[in-house]
N, C-alpha and C positions, 0 to 999 in steps of 0.2 A: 260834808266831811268826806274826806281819800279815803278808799277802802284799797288795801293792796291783798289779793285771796290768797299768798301764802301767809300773813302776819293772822289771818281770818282761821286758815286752814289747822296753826299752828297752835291756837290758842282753844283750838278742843282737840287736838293730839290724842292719839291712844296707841304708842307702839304695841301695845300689846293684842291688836287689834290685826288680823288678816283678811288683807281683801279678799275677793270673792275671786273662785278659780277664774281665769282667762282676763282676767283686769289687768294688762298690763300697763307699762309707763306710760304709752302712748293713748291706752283708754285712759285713763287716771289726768293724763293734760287735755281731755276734752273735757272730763269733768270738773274740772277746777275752773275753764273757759268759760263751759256752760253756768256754771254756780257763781263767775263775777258777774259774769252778765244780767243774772237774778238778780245781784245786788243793787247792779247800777240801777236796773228799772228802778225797784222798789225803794231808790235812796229816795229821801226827803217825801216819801209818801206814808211813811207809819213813824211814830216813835218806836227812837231805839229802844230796846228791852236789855233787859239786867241779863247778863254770863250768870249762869248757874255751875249744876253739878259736872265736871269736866268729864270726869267718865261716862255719864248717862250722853252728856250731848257726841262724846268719840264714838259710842255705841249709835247712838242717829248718824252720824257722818257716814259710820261703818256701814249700817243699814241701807243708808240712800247708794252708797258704792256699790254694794251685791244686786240691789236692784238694778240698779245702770247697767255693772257688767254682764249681769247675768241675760238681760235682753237684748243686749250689744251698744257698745254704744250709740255705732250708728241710727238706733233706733232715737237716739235724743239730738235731733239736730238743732244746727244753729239756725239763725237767719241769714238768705241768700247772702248778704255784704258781708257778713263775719263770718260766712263759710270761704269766702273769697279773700279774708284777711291774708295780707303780703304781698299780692298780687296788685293791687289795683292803688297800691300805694295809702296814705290817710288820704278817707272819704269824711264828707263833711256831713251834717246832719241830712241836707236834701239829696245827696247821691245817696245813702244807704234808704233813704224810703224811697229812690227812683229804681234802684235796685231789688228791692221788696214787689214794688209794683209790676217791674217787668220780667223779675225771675222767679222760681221754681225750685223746692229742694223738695216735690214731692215725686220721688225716684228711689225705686229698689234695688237695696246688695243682691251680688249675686254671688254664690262661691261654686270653684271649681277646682276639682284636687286638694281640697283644703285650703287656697286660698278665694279670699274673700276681694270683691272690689266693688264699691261703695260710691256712687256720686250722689257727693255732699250738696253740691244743687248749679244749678244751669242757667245761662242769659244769655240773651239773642235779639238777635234782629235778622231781618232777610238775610243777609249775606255770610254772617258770621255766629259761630256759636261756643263762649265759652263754656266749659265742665271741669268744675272739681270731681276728679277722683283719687279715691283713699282705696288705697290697695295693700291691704296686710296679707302676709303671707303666713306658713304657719311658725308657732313657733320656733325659737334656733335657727331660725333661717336669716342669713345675713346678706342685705339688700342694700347695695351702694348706686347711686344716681351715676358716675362717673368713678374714675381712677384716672389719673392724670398719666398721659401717656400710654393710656393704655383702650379706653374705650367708655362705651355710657351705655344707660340703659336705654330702651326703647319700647314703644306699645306693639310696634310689627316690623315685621321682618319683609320688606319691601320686592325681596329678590323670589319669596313663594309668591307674589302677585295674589295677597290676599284681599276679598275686596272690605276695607274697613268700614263702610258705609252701606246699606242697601235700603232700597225702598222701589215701590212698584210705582209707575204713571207716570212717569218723568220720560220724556226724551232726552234731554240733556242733565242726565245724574250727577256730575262731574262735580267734585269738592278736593280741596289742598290740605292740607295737615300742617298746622306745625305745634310745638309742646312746650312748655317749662317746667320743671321740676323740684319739688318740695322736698326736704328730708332732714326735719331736724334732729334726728340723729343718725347721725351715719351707722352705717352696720347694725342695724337693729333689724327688726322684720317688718317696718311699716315706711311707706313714702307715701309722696301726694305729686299728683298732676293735674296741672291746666291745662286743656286743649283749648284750641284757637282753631276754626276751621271756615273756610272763605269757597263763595261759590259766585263769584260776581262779574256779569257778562255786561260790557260794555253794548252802546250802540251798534257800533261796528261790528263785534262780534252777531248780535242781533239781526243786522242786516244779512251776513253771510246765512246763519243759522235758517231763515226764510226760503233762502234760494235754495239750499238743502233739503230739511224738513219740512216747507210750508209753514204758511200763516200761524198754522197753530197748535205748534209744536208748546211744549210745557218745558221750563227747567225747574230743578231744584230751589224752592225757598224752604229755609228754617218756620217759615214763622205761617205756614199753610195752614197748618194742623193736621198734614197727612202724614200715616206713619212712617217712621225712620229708624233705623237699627243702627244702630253702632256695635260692631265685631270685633273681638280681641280675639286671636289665635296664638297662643303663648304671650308672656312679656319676657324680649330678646333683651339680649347684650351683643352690642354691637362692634365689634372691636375695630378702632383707628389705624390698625394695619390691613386695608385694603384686599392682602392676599387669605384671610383670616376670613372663614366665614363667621357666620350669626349664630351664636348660641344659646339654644333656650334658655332663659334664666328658672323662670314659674310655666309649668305647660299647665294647660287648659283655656278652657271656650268659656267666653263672657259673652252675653249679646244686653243691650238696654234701647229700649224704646224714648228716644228723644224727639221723635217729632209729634206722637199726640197733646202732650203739657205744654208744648213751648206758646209762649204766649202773644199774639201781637205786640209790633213795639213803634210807637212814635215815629214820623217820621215827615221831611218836609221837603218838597222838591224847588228847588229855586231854576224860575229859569232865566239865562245871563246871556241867550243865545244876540247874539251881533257887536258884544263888547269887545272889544279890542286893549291890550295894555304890549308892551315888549318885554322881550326876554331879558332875562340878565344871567342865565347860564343857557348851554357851553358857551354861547355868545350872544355879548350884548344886542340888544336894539333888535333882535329875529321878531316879525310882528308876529304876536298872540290873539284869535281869538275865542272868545268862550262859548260853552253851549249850555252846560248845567251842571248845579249842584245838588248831591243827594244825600239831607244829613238826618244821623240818626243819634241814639244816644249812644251807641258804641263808636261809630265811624260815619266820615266823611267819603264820598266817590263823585267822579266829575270827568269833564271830557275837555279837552280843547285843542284848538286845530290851528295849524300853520304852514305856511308853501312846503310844498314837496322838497325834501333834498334826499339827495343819495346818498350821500355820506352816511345817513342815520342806516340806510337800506344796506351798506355795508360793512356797518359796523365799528366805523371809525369817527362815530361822532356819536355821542347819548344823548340828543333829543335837545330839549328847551324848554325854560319853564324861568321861575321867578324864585326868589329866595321872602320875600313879603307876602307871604300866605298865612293869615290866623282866621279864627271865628271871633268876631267883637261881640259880648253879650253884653245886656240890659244895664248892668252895674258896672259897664268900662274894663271890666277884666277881659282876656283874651286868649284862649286857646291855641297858643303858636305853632304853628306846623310846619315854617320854612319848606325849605327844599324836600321834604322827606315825603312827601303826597305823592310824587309823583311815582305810577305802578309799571306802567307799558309806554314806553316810547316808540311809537311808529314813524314811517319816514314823514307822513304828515299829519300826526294827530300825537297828544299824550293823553293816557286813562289816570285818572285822580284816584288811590286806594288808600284812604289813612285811618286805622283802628286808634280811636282816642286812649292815654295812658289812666283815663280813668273815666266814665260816665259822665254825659252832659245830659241836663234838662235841656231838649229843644225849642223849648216854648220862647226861652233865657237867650236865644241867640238873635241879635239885634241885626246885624250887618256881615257880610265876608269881604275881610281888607285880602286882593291880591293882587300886586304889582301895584301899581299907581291906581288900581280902582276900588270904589265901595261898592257893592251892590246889597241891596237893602232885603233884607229874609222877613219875610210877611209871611 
């Protein structure tokens, strides 16, 4: 049987019923998330029971809500793939327990000047690290992601050169940002953000890094287990008029520790090193060959190399690469990646950077089809 949780919700009603101070709409749609999800599990495992008296059960509804709000909601999380619902698109039954497996919602709110910010929970792998955060503000506060011509919000303000990242023992610290933004209602006092954040050093860069640093220099990985902070110094509005500076939106300090939880993740090195295939972009027929692929459940990286030309070294030619790039897994399905893998075009090499649009099990991946080759992923 379909359960739909407003027709559930509806049918022990009690307007006369007040929820509990600080329950707002946005508490009140986790808790209705959180109570379908009860149902789903527990469908088809108990016999239905009889609807009784309406008021006594609007009084339990009532009751479980003051407790919800009254500890916050954040205190009642989802699970890692349903805290990540919208983002990752419809996951099927084996991504959300590979997701389970490899992420983390055990992470603490933190508030600053009255607001609160909340990650919902976190996934990773070496190079990349997604985080749900739920950042309400206080109430009356009217928090828009974007205005159309006019500017968006942002986690930092770029031009105080604040560092949003920190952690000790690393020689090469260095990590990129980038964000999408949740707000299903506009002008209210709560939004949501995905971070996506990438620290991923090619061979080549590896080699220079030596001659630098020596042998045994350390970079940054997510997935070490050594601590890592993440820093918010206000959340900015950043306005699309250039001569316009940044304006606090929420001021105050957040810090959260994402690098002890984070958890090992899967991962499989192929190597393809003396394979050869040709280009088919900027032009045809440039001979390609390969050195390795590096796949995980979030993303694919890889290298491969070709004669030196200048043109790429001046700017007037982007590189070479193939449009017939997927992952072929076990059941014939395929992970298409086209032209979009490729990260860094050098005058004689391209770096492979491609974050998957939703989780893969690696075990699942059979073959990588690219240009005219298969190379077989054992």
């Amino acid at each position: 049987m379909e359960y739909n949780i407003y027709d559930l919700m509806d049918d022990v009603r009690d307007d006369t019923v007040t929820p509990a101070p600080g329950c707002d709409e946005a508490a009140l749609r986790r808790i209705k998330e959180l109570t379908m999800k009860k149902i789903e599990n527990q469908q088809g495992g108990r016999p239905a029971v009889k609807k009784t008296r309406r008021v006594a059960r609007g009084l339990l509804i009532a009751a479980i809500v003051t407790v919800m709000c009254t500890a916050t909601v954040a205190a009642a999380k989802l699970g890692v793939a349903d805290s990540f619902k919208g983002y990752f698109g419809d996951l099927t039954a084996e991504q959300k327990q590979l997701m389970e497996e490899m992420g983390t919602t055990d992470m603490q709110p933190v508030t600053s000047n009255g607001t609160t910010i909340t990650p919902l929970a976190a996934i990773c792998d070496e190079n990349n690290y997604y985080l749900r955060l739920r950042i309400e503000a206080p109430e009356g506060t009217e928090l828009y992601t974007y205005k159309e011509g006019e500017g968006n919000m942002q986690p930092w303000n770029y031009a105080e050169g604040h560092d949003f990242i920190t952690s000790d023992g690393y020689d090469i610290p260095g990590v990129s940002c980038n964000f999408d933004w949740f707000d299903e209602t506009p002008g209210d006092n709560v939004v949501e953000v995905v971070k996506l954040r990438s620290s991923y050093l090619t061979t080549r860069d590896v080699a220079e890094l030596k001659e630098t640093e020596g042998d045994n220099f350390t970079a940054l990985s997510f997935t070490d287990g050594k601590p890592k902070q993440l820093r918010f110094h206000n959340i900015w509005w950043k306005p699309w008029n250039t001569d316009l500076p940044y304006e606090a939106l929420l001021e105050g300090d957040w810090s959260f520790e994402i690098g002890r939880n984070a958890k090992p993740s899967p991962t499989i090195y192929v190597d393809a090193s003396g394979r050869t295939t040709e280009s088919v972009w900027s032009g045809p027929g440039y001979p390609l060959t390969l050195e390795y692929f590096r796949i995980s459940p979030l993303a694919v990286v890889g290298e491969y190399s070709y004669p030196y030309d200048e043109t790429i070294a001046e700017g007037t030619n982007v590189g070479y690469g193939v449009k017939n790039f997927a992952l072929v897994m076990k059941d014939g399905s395929a992970v298409e990646i086209g032209a979009d893998g490729s990260a860094v075009q050098g005058p004689d090499y391209t770096s492979i950077d491609y974050c998957f649009d939703a989780p893969i099990d690696v075990t699942q991946v059979d073959h990588i089809r690219f240009g005219t080759l298969e190379i077989p992923v054992k």
